[in-house]
C-alpha positions as CSV (number, residue, x, y, z in Angstrom):
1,X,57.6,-197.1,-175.8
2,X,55.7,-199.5,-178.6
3,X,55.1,-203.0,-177.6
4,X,55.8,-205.9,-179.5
5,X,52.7,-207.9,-180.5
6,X,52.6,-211.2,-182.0
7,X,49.3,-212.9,-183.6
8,X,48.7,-216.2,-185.2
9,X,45.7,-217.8,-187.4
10,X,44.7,-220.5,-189.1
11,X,43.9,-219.6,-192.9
12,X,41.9,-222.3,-194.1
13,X,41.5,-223.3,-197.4
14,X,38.3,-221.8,-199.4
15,X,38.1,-224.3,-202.9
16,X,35.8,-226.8,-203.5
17,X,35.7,-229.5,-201.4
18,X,32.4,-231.1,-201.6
19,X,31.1,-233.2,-204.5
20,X,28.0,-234.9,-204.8
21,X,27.7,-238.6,-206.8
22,X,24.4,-239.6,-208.5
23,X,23.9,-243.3,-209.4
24,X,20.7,-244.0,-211.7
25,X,19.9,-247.6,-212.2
26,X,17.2,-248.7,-215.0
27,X,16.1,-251.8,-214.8
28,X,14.1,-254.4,-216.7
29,X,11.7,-254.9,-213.5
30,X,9.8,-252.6,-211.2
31,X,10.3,-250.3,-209.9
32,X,12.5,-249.7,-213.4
33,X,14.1,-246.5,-211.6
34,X,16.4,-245.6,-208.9
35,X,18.4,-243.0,-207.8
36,X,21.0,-242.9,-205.5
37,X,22.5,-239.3,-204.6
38,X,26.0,-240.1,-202.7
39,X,27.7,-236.9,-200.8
40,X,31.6,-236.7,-201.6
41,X,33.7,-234.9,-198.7
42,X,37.7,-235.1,-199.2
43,X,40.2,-234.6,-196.8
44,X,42.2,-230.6,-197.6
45,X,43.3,-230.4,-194.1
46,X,46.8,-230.5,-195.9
47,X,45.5,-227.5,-197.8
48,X,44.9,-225.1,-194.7
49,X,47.4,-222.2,-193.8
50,X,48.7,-220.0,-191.4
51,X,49.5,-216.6,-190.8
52,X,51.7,-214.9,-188.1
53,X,52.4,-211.0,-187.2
54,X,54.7,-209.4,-185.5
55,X,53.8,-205.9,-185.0
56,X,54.8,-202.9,-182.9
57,X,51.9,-200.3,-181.7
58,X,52.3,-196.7,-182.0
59,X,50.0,-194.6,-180.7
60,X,50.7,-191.4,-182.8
61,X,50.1,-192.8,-185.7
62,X,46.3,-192.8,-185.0
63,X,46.0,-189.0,-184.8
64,X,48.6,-188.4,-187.6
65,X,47.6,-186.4,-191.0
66,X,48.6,-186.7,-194.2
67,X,51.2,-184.2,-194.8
68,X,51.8,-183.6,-191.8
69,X,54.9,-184.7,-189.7
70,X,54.8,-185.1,-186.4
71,X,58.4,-187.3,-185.9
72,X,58.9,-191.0,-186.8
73,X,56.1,-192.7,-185.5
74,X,56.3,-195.9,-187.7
75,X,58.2,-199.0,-186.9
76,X,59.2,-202.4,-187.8
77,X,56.4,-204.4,-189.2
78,X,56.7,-208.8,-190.3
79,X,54.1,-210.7,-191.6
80,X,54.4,-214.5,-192.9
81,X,51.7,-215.8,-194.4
82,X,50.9,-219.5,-195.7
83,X,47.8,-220.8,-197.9
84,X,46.2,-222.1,-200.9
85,X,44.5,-221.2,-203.7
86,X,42.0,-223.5,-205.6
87,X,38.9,-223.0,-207.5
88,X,35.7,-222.2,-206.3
89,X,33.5,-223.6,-209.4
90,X,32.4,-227.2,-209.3
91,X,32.8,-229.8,-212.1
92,X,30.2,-232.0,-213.9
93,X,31.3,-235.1,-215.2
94,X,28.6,-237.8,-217.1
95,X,29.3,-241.3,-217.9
96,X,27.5,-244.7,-217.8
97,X,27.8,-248.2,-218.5
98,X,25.1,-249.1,-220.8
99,X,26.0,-252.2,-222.8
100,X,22.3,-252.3,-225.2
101,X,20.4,-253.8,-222.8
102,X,18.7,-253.4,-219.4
103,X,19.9,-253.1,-216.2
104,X,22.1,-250.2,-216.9
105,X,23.8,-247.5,-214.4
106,X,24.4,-244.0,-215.0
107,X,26.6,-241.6,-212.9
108,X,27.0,-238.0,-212.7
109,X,29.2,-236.3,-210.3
110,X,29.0,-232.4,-209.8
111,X,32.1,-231.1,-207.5
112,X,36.1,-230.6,-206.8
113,X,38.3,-232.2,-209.2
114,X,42.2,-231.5,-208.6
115,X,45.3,-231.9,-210.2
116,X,46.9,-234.4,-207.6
117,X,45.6,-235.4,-204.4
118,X,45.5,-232.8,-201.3
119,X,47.9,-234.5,-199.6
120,X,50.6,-234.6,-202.6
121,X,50.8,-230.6,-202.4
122,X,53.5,-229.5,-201.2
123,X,53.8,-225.2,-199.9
124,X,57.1,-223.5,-200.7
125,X,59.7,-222.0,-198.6
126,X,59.9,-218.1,-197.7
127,X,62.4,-215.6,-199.4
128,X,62.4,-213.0,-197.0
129,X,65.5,-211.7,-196.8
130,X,67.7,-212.1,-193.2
131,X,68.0,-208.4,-191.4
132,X,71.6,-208.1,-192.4
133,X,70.4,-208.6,-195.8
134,X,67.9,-205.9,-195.7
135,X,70.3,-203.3,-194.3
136,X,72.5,-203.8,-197.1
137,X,69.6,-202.9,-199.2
138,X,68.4,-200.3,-197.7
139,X,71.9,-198.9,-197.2
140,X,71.9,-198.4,-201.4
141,X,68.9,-197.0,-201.2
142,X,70.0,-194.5,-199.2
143,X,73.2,-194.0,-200.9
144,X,71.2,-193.6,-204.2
145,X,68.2,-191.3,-203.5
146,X,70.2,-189.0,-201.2
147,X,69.6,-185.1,-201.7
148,X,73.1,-184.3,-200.6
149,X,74.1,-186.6,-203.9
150,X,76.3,-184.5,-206.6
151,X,75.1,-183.6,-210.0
152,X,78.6,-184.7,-211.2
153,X,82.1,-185.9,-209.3
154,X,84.8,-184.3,-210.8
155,X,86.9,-185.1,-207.9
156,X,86.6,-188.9,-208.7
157,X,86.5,-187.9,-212.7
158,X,90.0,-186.0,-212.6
159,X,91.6,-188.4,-209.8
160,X,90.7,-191.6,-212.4
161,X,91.6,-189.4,-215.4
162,X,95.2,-188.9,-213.6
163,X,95.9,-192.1,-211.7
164,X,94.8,-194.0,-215.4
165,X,94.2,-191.8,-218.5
166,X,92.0,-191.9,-220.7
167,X,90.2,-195.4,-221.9
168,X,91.6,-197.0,-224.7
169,X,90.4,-196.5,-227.9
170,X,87.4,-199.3,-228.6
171,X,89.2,-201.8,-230.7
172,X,92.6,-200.9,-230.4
173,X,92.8,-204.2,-228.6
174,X,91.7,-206.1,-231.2
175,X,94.5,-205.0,-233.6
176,X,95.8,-208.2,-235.4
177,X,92.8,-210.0,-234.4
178,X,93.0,-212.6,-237.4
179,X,96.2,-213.5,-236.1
180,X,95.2,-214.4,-232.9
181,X,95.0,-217.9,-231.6
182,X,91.7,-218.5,-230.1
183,X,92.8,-218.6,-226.6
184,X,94.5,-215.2,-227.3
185,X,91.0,-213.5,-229.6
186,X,89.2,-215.0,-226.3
187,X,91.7,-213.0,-224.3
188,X,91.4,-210.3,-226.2
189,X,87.8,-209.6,-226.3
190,X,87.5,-210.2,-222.2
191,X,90.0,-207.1,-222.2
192,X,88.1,-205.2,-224.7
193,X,84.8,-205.7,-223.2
194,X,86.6,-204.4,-219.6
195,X,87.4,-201.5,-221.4
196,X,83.9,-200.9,-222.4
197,X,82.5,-201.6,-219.2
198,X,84.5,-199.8,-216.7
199,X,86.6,-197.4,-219.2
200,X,84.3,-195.9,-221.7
201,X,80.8,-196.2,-220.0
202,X,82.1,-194.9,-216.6
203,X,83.9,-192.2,-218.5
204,X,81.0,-190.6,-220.9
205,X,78.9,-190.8,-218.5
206,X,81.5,-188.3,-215.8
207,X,81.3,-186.2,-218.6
208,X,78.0,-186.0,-219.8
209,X,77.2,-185.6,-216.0
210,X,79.9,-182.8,-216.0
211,X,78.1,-180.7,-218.5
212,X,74.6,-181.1,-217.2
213,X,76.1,-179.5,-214.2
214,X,77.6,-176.6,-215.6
215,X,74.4,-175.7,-218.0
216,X,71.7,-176.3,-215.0
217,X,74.4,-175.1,-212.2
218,X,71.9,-172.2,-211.3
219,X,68.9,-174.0,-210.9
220,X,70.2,-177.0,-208.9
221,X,72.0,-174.7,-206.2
222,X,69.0,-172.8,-206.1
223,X,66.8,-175.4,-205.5
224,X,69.3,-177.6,-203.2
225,X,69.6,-174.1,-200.8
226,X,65.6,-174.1,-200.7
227,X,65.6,-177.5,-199.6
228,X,67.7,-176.8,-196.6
229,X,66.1,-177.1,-192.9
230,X,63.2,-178.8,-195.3
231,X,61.7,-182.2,-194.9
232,X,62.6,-184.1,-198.2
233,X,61.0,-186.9,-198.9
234,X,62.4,-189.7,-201.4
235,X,61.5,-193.2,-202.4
236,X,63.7,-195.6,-204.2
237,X,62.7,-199.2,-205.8
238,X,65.3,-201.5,-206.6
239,X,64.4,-203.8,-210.0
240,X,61.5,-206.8,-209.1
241,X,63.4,-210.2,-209.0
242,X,61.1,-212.3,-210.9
243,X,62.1,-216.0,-211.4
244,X,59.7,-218.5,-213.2
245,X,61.0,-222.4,-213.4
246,X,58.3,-225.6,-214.6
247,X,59.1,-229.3,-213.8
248,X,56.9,-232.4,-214.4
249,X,56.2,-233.6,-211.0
250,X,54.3,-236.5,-211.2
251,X,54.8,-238.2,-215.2
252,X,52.3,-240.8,-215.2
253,X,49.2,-239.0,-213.0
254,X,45.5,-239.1,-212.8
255,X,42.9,-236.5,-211.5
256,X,42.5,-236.7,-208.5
257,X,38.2,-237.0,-207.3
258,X,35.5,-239.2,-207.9
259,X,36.1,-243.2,-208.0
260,X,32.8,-244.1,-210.1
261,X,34.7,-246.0,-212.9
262,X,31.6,-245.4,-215.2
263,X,32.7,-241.7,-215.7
264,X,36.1,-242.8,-217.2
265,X,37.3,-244.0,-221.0
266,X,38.5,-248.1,-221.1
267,X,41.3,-248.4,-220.9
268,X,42.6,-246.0,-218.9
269,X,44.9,-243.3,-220.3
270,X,46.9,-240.9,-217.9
271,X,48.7,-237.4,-217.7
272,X,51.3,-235.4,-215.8
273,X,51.3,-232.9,-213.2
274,X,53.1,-230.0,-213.8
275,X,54.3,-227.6,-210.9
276,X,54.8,-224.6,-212.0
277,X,57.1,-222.6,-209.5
278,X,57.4,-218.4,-209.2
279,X,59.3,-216.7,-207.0
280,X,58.9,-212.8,-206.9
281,X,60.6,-210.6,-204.5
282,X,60.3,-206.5,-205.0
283,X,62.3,-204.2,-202.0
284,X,62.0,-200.8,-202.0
285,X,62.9,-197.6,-199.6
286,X,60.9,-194.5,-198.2
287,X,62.2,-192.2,-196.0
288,X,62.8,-187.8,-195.1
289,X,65.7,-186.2,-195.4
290,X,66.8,-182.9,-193.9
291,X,70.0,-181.0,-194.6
292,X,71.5,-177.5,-193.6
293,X,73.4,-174.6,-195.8
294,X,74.4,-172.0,-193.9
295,X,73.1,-168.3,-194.5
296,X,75.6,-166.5,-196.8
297,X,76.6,-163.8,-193.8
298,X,79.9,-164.1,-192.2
299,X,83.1,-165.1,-193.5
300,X,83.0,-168.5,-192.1
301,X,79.2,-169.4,-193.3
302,X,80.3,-168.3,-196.8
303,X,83.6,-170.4,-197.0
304,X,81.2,-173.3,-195.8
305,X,78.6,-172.6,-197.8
306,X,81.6,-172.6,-201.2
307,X,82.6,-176.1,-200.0
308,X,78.5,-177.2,-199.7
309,X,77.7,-176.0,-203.4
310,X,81.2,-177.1,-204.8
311,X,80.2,-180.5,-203.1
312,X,76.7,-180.6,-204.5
313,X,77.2,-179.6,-208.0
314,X,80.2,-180.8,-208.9
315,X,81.9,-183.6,-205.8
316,X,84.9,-181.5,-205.7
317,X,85.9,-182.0,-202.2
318,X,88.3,-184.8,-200.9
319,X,85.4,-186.3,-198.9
320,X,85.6,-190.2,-197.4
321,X,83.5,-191.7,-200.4
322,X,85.6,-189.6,-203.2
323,X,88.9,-191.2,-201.7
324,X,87.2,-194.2,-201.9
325,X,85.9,-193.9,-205.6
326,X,89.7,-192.9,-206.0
327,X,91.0,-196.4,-204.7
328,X,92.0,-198.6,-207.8
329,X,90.4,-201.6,-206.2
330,X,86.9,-200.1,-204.9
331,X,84.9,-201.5,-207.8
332,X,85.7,-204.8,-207.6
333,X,84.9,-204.9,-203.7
334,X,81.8,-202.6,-204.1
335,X,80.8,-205.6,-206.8
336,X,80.1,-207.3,-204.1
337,X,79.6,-205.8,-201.3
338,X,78.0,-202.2,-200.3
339,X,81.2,-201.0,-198.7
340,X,80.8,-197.9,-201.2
341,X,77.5,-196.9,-200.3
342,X,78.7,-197.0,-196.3
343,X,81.5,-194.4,-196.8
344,X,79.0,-192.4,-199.5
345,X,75.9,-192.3,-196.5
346,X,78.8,-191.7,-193.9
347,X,80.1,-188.5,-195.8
348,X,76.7,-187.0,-196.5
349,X,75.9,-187.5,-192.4
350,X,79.1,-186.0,-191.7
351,X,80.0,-183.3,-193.6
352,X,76.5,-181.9,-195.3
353,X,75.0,-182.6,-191.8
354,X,72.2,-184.8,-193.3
355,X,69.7,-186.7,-191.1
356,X,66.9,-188.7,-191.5
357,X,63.6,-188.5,-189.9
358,X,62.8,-191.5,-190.6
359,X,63.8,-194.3,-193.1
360,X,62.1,-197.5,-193.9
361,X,63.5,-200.4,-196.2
362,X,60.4,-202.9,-197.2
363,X,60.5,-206.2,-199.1
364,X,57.4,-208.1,-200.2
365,X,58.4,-211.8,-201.5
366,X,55.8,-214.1,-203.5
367,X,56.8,-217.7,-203.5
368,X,54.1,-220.2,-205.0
369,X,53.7,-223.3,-206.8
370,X,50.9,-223.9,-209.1
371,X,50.2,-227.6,-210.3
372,X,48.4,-228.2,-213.3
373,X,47.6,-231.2,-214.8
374,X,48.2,-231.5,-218.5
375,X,47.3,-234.6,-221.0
376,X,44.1,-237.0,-221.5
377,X,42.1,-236.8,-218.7
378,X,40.4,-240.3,-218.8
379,X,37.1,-238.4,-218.4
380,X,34.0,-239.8,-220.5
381,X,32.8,-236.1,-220.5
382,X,35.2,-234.0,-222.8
383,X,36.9,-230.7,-222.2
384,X,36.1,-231.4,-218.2
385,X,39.4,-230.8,-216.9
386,X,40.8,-229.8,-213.3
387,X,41.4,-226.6,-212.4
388,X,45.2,-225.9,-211.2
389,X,46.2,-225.6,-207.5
390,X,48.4,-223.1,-205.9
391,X,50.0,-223.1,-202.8
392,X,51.6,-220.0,-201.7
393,X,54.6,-218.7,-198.9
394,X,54.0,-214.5,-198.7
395,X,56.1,-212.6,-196.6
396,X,56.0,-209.0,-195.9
397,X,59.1,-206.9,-194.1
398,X,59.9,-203.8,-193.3
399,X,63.0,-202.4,-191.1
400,X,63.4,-198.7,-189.8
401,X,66.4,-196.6,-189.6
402,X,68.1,-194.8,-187.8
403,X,68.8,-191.0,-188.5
404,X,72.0,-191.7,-189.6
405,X,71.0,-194.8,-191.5
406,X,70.4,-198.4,-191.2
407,X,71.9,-200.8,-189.0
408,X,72.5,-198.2,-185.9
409,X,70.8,-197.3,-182.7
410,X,70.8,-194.2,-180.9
411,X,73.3,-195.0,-178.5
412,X,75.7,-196.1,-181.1
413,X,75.7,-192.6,-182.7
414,X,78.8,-190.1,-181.3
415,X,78.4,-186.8,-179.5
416,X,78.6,-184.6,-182.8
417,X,75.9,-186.9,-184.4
418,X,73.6,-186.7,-181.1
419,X,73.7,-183.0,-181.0
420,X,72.9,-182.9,-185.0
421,X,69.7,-184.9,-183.9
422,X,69.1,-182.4,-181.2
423,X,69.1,-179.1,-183.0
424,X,66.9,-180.7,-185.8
425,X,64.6,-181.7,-183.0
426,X,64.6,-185.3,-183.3
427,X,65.0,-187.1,-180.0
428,X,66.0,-190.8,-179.1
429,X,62.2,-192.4,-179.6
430,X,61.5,-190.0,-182.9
């Protein structure tokens, strides 16, 4: 049985955060010269990070071999991690506040310069998504990269064609469109653009799906029948979600780091911090799949294996998930919800006696903010600017499935589905 294991560290922060001051006095008496080197330390303890694991052990995994499967011997895996990113290259700034005549001072300062003090950082929030969340996801996944998936559904394509006709004719609702009244042209093209959407798009593509059926019919039965009693494996990647948004944080700022006021311009000038936020989440799915078709001897076997290819190539078969497709309402509650994907997973389980042997949905979510500082400086020495600071919330998750798909345990599964499991060879831990 794998063990939960938990572990924690600090991540602490690796910029600069040293500097080191140099005063140089000349003076119009001995001993005429003097210098002064003054060690800068600042406070990042604001800066440092964490990081916390949870993990599960599993043994097998050490002797496994690529290629080679030996059962599911992967498992849940959750990783949070919190830090910050800053330069590791020091500054030099120059300045000095000769006036023609002696005594006169001189500072250099070689070290950190940031955008805004330590302490003014602030770390973002995590994105991960909850567990119910990630089933959902992983459920489409399932739903979309499944083997027992038909080329083409003419059950659902001759049902629709029946229960609604064909699409209207694109424009034929915008007849007398001059006419109109705005509120009736608005009304007008929200019913013409419903038309495209979920009338002629649908509808060209059952056909075009139709007829790729028919002309390749051969060679997808052919290679669907090989498949059967096989492992096959499939990965599916949902679209990055990628979200960029900038915000002036602090509108009338300085750099934060040395104090000298010999290395800045009189009078002082100012600039704004910019925080610059990202969030990037990308979720994708990996996982076997086995299926059976029966051996075309025996009446029975060949009647099954006629419903198994009809199924495949072309959906015709009344199954759960074509009923559902059927339903006049199942797009709008499939718009938000994954109800459709469900019945679709349920129906391959169930009737094309596809399993999985294993099944894993992972997310990995990128949250930072970057602060830069933009605007005059104050610095005597030009183009000496700070370099931007990023703190970052990282997450890592990944959730296993059942054989019968995400969301269920072993115990949860009925008689039929145990003794599936059991003739494939896949037992409760595997």
């Amino acid at each position: 049985m794998p063990l939960k294991q938990t572990k924690r560290r600090v991540i602490p922060y690796t910029g600069r955060v040293r500097g080191l001051s140099t005063q140089e006095d000349f003076l119009a008496v001995p001993p005429y010269y003097r210098k002064t080197d003054t060690p800068v330390n600042y406070s990042v303890k604001s800066l440092n990070g964490s990081q916390m694991t949870e993990t599960w052990s599993h043994p097998d995994w050490r002797s496994h071999k690529q290629g080679v499967y030996k059962g599911d011997i992967g498992g849940p895996f959750y990783t949070n991690k919190i830090y910050a990113v800053g330069t590791p290259i020091d500054v030099t700034l120059q300045g000095d506040n000769f006036a023609g005549s002696l005594p006169y001072q001189r500072y250099t300062y070689v070290g950190a310069i940031w955008p805004l003090s330590p302490s003014l950082a602030l770390f973002p929030t995590s994105l991960e998504s909850t567990e119910k969340q990630l089933v959902a996801f992983g459920t489409q996944a399932i739903a979309r990269c499944s083997p027992a998936n038909p080329t083409a559904s003419v059950t659902t394509f001759l049902g629709e064609l029946v229960g609604e006709g064909i699409p209207k004719l694109i424009g034929s609702g915008l007849e007398g469109f001059a006419r109109m009244s705005n509120r009736q042209r608005r009304k007008a093209l929200a019913k013409e653009h419903l038309n495209y959407q979920f009338g002629w798009l649908p509808f060209v593509s059952d056909l075009r799906s139709m007829a790729n059926a028919v002309i390749h019919a051969n060679k997808i039965l052919k290679d669907f029948e090989r498949g059967s009693g096989r492992i096959t494996r499939r990965k599916y990647s949902f679209p990055p979600s990628l979200k960029t948004i900038s915000i002036v944080d602090y509108p009338n700022a300085n750099p934060y780091g040395p104090g000298a006021g010999a290395l800045y311009t009189s009078p002082p000038v100012s600039g704004q911090v910019v925080r610059t936020e990202v969030q990037r989440v990308d979720r994708w799915f990996s996982g076997a799949f086995t299926y059976y078709v029966p051996p075309p001897d025996g009446v029975r076997n060949r009647i099954a294996r006629a419903v198994i290819q009809s199924r495949k190539l072309l959906g015709l078969d009344l199954t759960p998930d074509s009923l559902w497709n059927l339903a006049p309402w199942s797009w709008l509650v499939d718009w938000f919800t994954d109800t459709g994907s469900v019945i679709q997973n349920w129906s391959d389980w169930a009737i094309d006696n596809q399993v999985m042997l294993y099944g894993y949905m992972m997310e990995h979510s990128v949250h930072s903010y970057t602060y830069t500082y933009v605007g005059k400086t104050g610095f005597k020495s030009e183009g000496r600017r700070p370099a931007d600071l990023t703190t970052v919330n990282e997450t890592k998750r990944r959730i296993q499935a059942s054989p019968y798909g995400f969301g269920l345990t072993y115990d949860s599964l009925s008689d039929r589905q145990k003794s599936i499991l059991a003739a494939l060879g896949i037992s409760k831990t595997h």
